[in-house]
C-alpha positions in Angstrom: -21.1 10.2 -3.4 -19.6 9.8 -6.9 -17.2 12.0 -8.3 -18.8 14.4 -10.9 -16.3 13.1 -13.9 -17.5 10.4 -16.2 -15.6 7.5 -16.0 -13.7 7.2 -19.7 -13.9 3.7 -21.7 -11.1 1.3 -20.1 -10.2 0.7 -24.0 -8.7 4.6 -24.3 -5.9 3.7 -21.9 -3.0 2.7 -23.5 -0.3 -0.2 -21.7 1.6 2.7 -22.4 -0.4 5.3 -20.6 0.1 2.1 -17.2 3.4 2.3 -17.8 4.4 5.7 -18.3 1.8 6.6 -15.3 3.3 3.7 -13.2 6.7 4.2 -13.8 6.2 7.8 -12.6 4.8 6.7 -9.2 7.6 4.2 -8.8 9.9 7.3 -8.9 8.4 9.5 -6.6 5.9 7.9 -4.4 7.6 8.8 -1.0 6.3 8.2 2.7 4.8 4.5 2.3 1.6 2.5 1.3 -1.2 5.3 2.3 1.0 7.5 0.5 1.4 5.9 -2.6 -2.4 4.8 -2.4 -3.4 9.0 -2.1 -1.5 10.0 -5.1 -2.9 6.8 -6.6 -5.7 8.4 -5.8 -5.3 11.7 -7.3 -3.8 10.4 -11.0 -6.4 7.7 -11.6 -9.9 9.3 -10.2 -9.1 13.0 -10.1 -7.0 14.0 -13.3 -7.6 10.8 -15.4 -11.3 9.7 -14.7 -10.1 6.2 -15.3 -12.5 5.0 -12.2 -14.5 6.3 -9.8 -14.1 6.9 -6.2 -16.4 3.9 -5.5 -14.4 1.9 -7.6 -11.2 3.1 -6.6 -12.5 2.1 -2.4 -13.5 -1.6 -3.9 -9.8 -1.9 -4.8 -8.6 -0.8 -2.0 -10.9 -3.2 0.5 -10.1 -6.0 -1.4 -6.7 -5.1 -1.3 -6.7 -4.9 2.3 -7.7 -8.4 2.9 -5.1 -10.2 0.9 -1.2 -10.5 2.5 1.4 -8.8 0.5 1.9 -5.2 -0.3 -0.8 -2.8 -0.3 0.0 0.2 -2.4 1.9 -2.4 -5.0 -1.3 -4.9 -5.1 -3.6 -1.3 -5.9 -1.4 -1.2 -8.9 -1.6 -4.3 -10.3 -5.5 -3.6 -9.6 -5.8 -1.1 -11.4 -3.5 -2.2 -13.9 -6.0 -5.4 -14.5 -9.1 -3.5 -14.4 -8.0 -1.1 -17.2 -6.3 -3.8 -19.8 -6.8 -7.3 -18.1 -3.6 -9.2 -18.0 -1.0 -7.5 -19.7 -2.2 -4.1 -17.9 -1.7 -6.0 -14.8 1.9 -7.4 -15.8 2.8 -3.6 -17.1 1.2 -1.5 -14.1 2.9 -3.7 -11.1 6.6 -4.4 -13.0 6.7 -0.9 -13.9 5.4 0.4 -10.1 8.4 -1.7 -8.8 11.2 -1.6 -11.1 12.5 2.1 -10.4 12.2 1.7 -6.7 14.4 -2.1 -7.3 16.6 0.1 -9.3 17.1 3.1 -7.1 17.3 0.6 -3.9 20.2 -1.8 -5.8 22.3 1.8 -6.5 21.5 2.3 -2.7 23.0 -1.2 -2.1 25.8 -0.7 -4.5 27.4 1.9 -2.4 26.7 0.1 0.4 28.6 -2.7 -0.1 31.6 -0.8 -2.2 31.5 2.5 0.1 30.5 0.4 3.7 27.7 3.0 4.7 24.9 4.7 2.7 24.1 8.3 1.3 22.8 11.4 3.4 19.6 11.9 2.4 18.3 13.1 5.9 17.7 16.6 4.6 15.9 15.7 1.8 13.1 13.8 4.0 12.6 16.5 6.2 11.0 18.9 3.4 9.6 15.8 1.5 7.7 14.0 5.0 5.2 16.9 5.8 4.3 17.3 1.8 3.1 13.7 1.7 1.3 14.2 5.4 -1.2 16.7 3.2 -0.8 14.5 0.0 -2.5 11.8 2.3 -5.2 14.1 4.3 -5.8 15.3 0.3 -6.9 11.7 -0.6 -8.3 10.8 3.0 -11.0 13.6 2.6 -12.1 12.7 -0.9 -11.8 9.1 -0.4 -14.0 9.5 3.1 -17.1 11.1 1.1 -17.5 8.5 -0.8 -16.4 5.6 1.9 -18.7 6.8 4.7 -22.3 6.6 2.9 -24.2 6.6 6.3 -23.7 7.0 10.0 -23.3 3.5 10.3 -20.5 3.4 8.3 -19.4 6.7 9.8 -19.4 4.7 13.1 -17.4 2.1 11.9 -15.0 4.8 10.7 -14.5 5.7 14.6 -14.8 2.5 15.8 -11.9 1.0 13.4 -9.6 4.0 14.6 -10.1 3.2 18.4 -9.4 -0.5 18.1 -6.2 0.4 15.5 -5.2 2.6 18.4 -5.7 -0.4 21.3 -3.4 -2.7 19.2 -6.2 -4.4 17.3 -4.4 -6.8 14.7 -5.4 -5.2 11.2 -6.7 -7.7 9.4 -9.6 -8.5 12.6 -10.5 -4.9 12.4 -11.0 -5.1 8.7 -12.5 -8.5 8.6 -14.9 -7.2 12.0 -16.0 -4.4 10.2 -16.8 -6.4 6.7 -18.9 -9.1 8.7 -20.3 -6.9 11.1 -21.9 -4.7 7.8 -22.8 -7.5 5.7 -24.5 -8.9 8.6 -26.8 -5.8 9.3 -27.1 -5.9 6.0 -28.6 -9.4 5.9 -30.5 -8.9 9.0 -32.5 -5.7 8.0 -33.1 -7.8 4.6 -34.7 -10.5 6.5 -37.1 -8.5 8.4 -38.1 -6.4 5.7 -39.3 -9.3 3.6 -41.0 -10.7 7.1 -38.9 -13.8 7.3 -37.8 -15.1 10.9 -34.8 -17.6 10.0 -31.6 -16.3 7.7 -28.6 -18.4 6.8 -25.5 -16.8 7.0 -22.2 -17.8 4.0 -19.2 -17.0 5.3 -16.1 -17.3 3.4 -13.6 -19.3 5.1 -10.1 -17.2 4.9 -7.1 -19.4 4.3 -3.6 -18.2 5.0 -0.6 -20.1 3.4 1.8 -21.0 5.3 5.2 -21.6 3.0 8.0 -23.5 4.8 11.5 -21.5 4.9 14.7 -23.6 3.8 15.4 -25.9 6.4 18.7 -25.4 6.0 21.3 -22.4 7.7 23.1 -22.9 4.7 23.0 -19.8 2.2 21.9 -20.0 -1.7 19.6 -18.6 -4.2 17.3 -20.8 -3.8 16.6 -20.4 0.1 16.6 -17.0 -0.1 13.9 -16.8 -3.1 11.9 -19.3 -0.8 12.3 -16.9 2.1 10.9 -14.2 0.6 8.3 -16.1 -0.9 7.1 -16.9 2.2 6.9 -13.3 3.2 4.9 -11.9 0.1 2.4 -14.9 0.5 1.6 -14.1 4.4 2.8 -11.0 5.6 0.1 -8.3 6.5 1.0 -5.2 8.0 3.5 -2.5 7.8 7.2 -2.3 6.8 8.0 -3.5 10.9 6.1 -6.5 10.5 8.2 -7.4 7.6 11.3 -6.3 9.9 10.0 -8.8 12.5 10.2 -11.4 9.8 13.5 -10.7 8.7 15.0 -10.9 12.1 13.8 -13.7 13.5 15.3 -15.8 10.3 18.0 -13.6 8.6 19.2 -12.7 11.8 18.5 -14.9 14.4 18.2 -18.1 13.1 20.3 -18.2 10.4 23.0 -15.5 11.1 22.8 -14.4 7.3 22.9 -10.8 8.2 23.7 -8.5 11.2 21.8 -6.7 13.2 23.4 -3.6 11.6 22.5 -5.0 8.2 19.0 -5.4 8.9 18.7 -2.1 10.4 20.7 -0.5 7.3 18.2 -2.2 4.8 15.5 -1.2 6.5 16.4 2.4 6.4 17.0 2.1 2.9 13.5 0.7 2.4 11.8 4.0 4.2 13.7 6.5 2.7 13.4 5.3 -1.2 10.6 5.8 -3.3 8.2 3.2 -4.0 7.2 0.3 -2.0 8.8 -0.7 1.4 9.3 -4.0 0.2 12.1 -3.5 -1.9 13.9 -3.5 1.3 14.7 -7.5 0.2 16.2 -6.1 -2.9 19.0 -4.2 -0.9 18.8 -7.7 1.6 19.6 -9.8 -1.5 22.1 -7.5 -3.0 23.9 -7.7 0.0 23.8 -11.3 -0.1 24.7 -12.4 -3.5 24.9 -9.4 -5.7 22.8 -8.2 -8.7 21.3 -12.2 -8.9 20.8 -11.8 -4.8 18.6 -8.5 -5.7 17.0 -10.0 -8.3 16.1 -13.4 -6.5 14.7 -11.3 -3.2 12.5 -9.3 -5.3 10.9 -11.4 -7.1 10.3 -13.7 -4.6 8.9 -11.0 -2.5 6.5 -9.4 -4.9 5.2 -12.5 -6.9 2.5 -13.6 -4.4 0.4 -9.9 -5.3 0.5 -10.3 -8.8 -0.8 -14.2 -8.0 -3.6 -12.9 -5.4 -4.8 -10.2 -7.3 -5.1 -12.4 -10.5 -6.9 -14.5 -8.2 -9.3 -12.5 -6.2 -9.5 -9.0 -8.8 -12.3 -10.5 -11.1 -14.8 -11.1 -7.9 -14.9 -7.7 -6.7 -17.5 -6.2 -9.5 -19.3 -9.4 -8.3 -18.8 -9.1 -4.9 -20.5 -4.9 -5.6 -23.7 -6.8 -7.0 -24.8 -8.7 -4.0 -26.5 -6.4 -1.4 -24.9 -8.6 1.4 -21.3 -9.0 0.1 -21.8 -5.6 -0.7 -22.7 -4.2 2.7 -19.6 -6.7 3.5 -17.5 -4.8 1.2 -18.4 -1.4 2.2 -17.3 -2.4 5.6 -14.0 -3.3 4.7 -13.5 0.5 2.9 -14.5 2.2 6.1 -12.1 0.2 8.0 -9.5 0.8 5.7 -10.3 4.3 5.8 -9.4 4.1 9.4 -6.2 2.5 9.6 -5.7 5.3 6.8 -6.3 7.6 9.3 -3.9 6.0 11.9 -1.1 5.7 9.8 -1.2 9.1 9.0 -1.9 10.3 12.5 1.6 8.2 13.3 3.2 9.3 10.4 2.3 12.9 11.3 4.1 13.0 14.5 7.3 12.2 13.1 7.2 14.2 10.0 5.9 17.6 11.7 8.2 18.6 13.9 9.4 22.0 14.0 7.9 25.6 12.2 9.5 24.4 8.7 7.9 21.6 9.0 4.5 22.7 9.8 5.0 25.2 6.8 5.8 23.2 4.5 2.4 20.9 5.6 -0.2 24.1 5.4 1.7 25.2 2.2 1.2 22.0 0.0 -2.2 21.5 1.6 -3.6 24.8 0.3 -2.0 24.4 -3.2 -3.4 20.8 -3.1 -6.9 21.5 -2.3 -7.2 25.4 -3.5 -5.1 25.1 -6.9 -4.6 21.6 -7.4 -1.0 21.1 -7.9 0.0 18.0 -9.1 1.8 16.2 -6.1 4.8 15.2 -7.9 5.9 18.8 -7.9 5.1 19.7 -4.6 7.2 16.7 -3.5 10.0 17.9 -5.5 9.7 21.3 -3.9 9.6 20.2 -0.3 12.9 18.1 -0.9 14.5 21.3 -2.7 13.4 23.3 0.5 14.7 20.4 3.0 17.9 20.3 1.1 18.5 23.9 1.8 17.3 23.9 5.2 19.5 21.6 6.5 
């Protein structure tokens, strides 16, 4: 099902209209990557028209099967789909640069005060407003993901192995292959052939060597992180794993106190997780340190999405890398639906809580309140309440 608006001429948007959109985001977009990809969601289909949900779910398959981070990599997306390469440049720097900024004032006090700001009461209103922000976008984004029961099925079937500890990427990839297959199948007997040859794509990971050295500098650290935007898929405690076992562990660059710091620091700002190498590199060696970490970190999405953006209207016009595609959205729509199941449990907690949750999903989907003021509300709220 497509949404009812007409999709406006990619020419009308501005690089200012990316950035000012973008840099907004960047500001507010609290609770993580299905967070930031719902009120995605809601500014580019919903009050902008700039794509359509169909469009929108491409994006976010493809994005799904490249490392890096996701709700950054739908950015620069959508940043190259509306004004090619300077739109992709404008949408992904400015999606990042206020939550590098706000993350390097984190660090600041950090290392001048030796411990970091309270912000616990200003989570607890903001958590359950992004829980509906993300069941908002879930429901709109599962009419147009799940076209059949098949695709229904692999909806339920994506959410069960998520649950069992089912890596991400095989549950994505299973449900892409499994789809284009039936796909391909069903095509072949309907045309009354017996034999079909099957193309697969042969998925390469690159694996980039850390500095063999213990010995701190710039340059190890960019190559560090580097390595960690070109292979890491997953959440923000995959990228924790990562940082331990070499930061920590193998090269004694930070503490275990450090790490643990930086990643709070990384959950409770704005914006994507990864900036947690920002506060890492600050840390480390200052402003350049910050700098360093986050470029390193984020310049493997703006590669892979140059790389692999221009094939997904191509990939749409097969039938069988298609029906691969369509796949990949209902599994994403599922491990969607985990993380916010998982989120959920830690964000509604108490009456308040569960308040706060109803309130913001009734204004959402009966008045249509922009999110970015029912986020500022709950955090006003949570303020006061605790």
């Amino acid at each position: 099902m497509r949404p009812s608006g007409k999709r406006v001429d990619n020419s009308s948007t501005s690089l200012w209209d990316l950035a000012r959109l973008f840099l907004k985001l960047g500001t507010i977009a609290f609770g993580g990557p299905a967070a930031h990809i719902a009120m995605m969601e809601n500014e580019i289909v919903r009050r902008r028209n700039w794509m359509t949900r169909d469009e929108f779910l491409d994006l976010l398959g493809a994005t799904n099967l490249i490392p890096g981070p996701n709700s950054t990599e739908m950015a620069i997306h959508i940043g190259h789909r509306q004004r090619g390469w300077p739109g992709l440049l404008v949408a992904g720097t400015c999606f990042i640069l206020p939550a590098a900024l706000i993350v390097t004032a984190f660090a600041w006090a950090y290392v001048t005060y030796g411990s970091l700001p309270q912000v616990a009461g200003v989570l607890y209103g903001v958590k359950p407003v992004i829980i509906a922000v993300v069941l908002d976008a879930l429901w709109s984004l599962g009419r147009a993901a799940i076209k059949t029961v098949f695709l229904g099925a692999i909806v339920v079937a994506g959410v069960i192995l998520t649950f069992l500890g089912i890596h991400e990427l095989l549950v994505l990839l299973g449900a892409g292959v499994i789809t284009g297959f039936g796909r391909l199948i069903l095509r072949q007997i309907r045309s009354g052939r017996n034999a079909f040859v099957l193309k697969s794509p042969i998925a390469l990971l690159l694996q980039v060597s850390g500095a063999a050295t213990t010995q701190f500098g710039l340059w190890p650290l960019f190559l560090f992180f580097l390595k960690v935007g070109a292979v890491l898929y997953g959440s923000g405690y995959v990228l924790l794993a990562f940082i331990r076992a070499d930061l920590v562990e193998r090269w004694h660059w930070l503490t275990e106190t450090q790490l643990l710091d930086a990643i709070a620091v990384g959950q409770v700002t704005p914006g994507p997780v990864f900036t947690t190498a920002t506060f890492i590199g600050y840390v480390l060696a200052g402003t350049k340190g910050a700098i360093v970490s986050t470029v390193g970190i984020f310049l493997p999405a703006f590669v892979f999405v140059a790389l692999s953006g221009p094939l997904v209207p191509r990939i749409r016009k097969s039938a069988t890398a298609g029906a691969f595609l369509d796949g990949v959205n209902a599994a994403a729509l599922a491990l969607m639906l985990v993380v916010t199941y998982q989120l959920a449990r830690a964000a509604v907690v108490d009456l308040p809580t569960i308040g706060l949750a109803l309130v913001s999903a009734i204004l959402l989907l009966v008045f249509r309140v922009n999110s970015a003021w029912l986020i500022l509300g709950g955090a006003i709220v949570g303020w006061f309440l605790s």
